[in-house]
N, C-alpha and C positions, 0 to 999 in steps of 0.2 A: 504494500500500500504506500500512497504514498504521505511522508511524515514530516515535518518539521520540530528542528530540536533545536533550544534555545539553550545554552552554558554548557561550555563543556570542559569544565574542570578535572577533578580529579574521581568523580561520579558519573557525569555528565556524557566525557569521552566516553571511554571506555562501555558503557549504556548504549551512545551513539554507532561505535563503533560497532557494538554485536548485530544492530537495528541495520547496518549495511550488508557487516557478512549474512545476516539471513535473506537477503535479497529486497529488502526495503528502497524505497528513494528515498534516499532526504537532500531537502535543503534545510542548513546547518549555517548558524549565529553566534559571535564570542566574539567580546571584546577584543578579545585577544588574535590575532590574525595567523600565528604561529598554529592555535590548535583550530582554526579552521582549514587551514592550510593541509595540513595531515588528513582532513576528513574527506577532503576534494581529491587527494592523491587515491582514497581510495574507493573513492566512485561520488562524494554528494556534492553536490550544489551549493554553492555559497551564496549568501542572503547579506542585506547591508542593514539592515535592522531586524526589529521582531516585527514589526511593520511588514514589511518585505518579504519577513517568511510566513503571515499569517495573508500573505496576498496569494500564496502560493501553494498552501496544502490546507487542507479541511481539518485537518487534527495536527495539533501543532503542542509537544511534549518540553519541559523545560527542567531544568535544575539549576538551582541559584542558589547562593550563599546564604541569603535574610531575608526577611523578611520586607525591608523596602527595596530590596531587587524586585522579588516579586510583583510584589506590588508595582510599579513601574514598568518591568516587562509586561504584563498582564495590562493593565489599563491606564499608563502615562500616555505623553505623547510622544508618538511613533509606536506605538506599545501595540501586541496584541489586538487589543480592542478592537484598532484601526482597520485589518485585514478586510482586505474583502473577498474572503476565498474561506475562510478558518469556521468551523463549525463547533469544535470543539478546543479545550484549551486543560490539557493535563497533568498536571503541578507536581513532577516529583518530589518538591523541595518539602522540608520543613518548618512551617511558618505559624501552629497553632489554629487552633479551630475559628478565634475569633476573625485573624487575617484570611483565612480559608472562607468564610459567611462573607467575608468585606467585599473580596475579589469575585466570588458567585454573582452577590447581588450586582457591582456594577456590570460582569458581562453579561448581566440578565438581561442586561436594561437594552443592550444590543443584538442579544440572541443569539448569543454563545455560549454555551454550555460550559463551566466547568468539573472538571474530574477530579477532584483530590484523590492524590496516589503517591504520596510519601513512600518510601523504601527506607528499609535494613539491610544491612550486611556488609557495608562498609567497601571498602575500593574493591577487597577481594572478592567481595562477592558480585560488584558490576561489574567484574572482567570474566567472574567464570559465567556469570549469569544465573547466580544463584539466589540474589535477595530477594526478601519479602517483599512484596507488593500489596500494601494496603489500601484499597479503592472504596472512595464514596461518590457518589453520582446517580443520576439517572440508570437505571439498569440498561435500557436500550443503546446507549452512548457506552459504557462497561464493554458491554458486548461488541460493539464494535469498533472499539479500541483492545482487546483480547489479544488480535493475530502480536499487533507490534509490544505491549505489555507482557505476552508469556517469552519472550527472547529475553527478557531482562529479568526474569523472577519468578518466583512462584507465587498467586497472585489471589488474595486475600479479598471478597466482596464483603467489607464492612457493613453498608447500608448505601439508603439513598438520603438521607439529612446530610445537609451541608455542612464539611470538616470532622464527619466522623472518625474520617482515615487520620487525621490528625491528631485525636484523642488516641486514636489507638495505638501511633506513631509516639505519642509521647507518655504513656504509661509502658511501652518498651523499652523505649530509652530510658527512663527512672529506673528500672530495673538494671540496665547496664551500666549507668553511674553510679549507681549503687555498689554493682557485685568490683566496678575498680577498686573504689576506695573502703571498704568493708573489707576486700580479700587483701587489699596492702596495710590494712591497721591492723589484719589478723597474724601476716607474714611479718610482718616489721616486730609485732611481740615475740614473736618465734627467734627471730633472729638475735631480738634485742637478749633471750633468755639460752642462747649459745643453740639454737637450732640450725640446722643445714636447710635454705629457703629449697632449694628443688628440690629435696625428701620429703619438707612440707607439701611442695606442691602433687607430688605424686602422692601424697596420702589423701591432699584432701580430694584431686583426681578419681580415686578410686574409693572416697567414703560420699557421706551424704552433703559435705560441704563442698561439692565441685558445684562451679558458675562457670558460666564465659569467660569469663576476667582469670580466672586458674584453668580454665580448658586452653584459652588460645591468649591470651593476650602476654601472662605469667610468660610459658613455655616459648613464643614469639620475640617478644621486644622488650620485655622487664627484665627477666634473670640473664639475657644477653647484653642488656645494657646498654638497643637499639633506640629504644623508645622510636621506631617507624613503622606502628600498627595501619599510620596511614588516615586518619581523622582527628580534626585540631581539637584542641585545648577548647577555643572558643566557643565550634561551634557545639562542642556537647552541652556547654555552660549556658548556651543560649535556648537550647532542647530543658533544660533542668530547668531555667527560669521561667520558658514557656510553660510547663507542666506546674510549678508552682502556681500562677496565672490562671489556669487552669482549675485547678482546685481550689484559690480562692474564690474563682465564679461561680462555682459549685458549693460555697459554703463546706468545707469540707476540712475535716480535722486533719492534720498532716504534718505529724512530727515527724517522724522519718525522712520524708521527702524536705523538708526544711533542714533538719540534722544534714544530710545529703548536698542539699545547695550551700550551705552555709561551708563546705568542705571543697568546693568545688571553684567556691569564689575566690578562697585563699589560695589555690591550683590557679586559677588564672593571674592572680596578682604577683604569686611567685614566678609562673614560670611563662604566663603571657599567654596569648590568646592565639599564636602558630605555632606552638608547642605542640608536639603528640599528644594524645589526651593519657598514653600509659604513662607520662611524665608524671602521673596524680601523685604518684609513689614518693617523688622525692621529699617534695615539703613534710610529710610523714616519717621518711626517716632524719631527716635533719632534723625535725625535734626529736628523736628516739638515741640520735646519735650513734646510727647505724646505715651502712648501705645495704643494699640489696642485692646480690648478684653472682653468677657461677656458684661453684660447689661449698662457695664459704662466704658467712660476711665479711667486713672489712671495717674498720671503725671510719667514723666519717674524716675525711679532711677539713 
């Protein structure tokens, strides 16, 4: 079919790119002229705004950084909106349920449908094609957005209420920010009490306290001492803050998820907002005054 894809970051590519090798067309948007460049070498069409690509496919897919990307590619000027070809308009980003209502209602107003369809699973998983795909929408618009959606995930119909994909997009990720900094407060004692962190981790692997965060992130980029799992600092912090947001409009009791953000904000302030996000670990062991890493700790420097 043919597609239009807006950001092509470090999601975005990689998304885009599988959406060609399955025989898709696209025409293909980014600031950046370098990765559209790459995309045209192997087969799409390059577009000079969203404008331009929303002039030129009916379903037109995006991934952006924030939420006033978003917003902006979707309905600024030159934006989305403008198209005059675009029927649909399918958000992989992350932006919260209320930014998700904002964006519907104005392309309502034009008669474009949008699809909230946030994804999971981080670079690795846009390059194999494995993330979750969480969709809210119109069923009939779902469906036919399907062929080019299951190239990129395995793909999740939330509902048809608008930004449900968003709630559900971000009570996953609380879970993930959570199982970081929970499984490096828990490793940091171990260490801090003369434990070997990878024996920790292979026990808690193999007991009831394995997560994400000790299945891939631990064995990856923490006890290597890579920290290049491949998603920032920021944008999880911006996920955790959403979700608080979120529960506040829900009237909803939320010590954990606060405990959580409150951990997360000091991870940004230390180590900055293009940090890895498995950098959580540090600020935790420099108050512990322990590192993390290989077959033995190390006292900190």
């Amino acid at each position: 079919m043919d597609i239009g894809f807006i950001g092509l970051g470090k999601m975005g590519f990689p998304m885009a790119r599988r959406l060609i090798e399955a025989g898709h067309r696209l025409v293909v948007y980014d600031q950046r002229k370098e990765a559209v460049d790459k995309l045209v070498s192997l087969g799409a069409k390059a577009a000079s705004s969203p404008k331009d690509v929303a002039d030129r496919a009916e379903t037109v897919l995006a991934s952006l950084p924030s939420l006033q990307a978003s917003l902006e590619v979707a309905t600024g000027a030159g934006g989305v909106i403008e198209g005059s070809q675009v029927k649909r308009f399918v958000d992989l980003s992350t932006v919260g349920s209320q930014m998700a209502v904002r964006i519907h209602g104005l392309l309502a107003k034009r008669g474009i449908v949008q699809i909230d369809s946030p994804v999971s699973g981080g670079v690795g998983g846009a390059e194999k094609g494995t993330l979750a795909v969480m969709v809210s929408g119109p069923r009939a618009d779902f469906d036919a957005t399907r062929p080019a959606l299951e190239v990129i995930g395995k793909l999740f119909f939330i509902g048809e209420k608008p930004g449900s994909g968003q709630t559900m997009k971000l009570a996953n990720n609380l879970l993930s920010a959570t199982a970081v900094v929970a499984t490096s407060e828990a490793v940091v004692m171990g260490v801090k009490a003369g434990l070997d962190p990878a024996v920790m981790i292979d026990v808690i692997n193999a007991g009831s306290g394995m997560n994400t965060a000790s299945r891939d992130k631990f064995p990856r980029s923490i006890l290597p001492r890579t920290f290049d799992f491949g998603f920032a600092t920021g944008l999880m912090v911006k996920d955790v803050r959403l979700c608080l947001e979120e529960m506040k409009s829900l009237d909803l009791s939320m010590e954990v998820a606060e405990a959580v953000g409150r951990l997360w904000e000091v991870v940004i302030r230390d180590m900055g907002a293009e940090s890895d996000f498995t950098s959580a670990i540090k600020p935790i062991e420099q108050a512990a005054g322990v590192v993390v890493g290989g077959s033995k700790a190390r006292a900190a420097e």
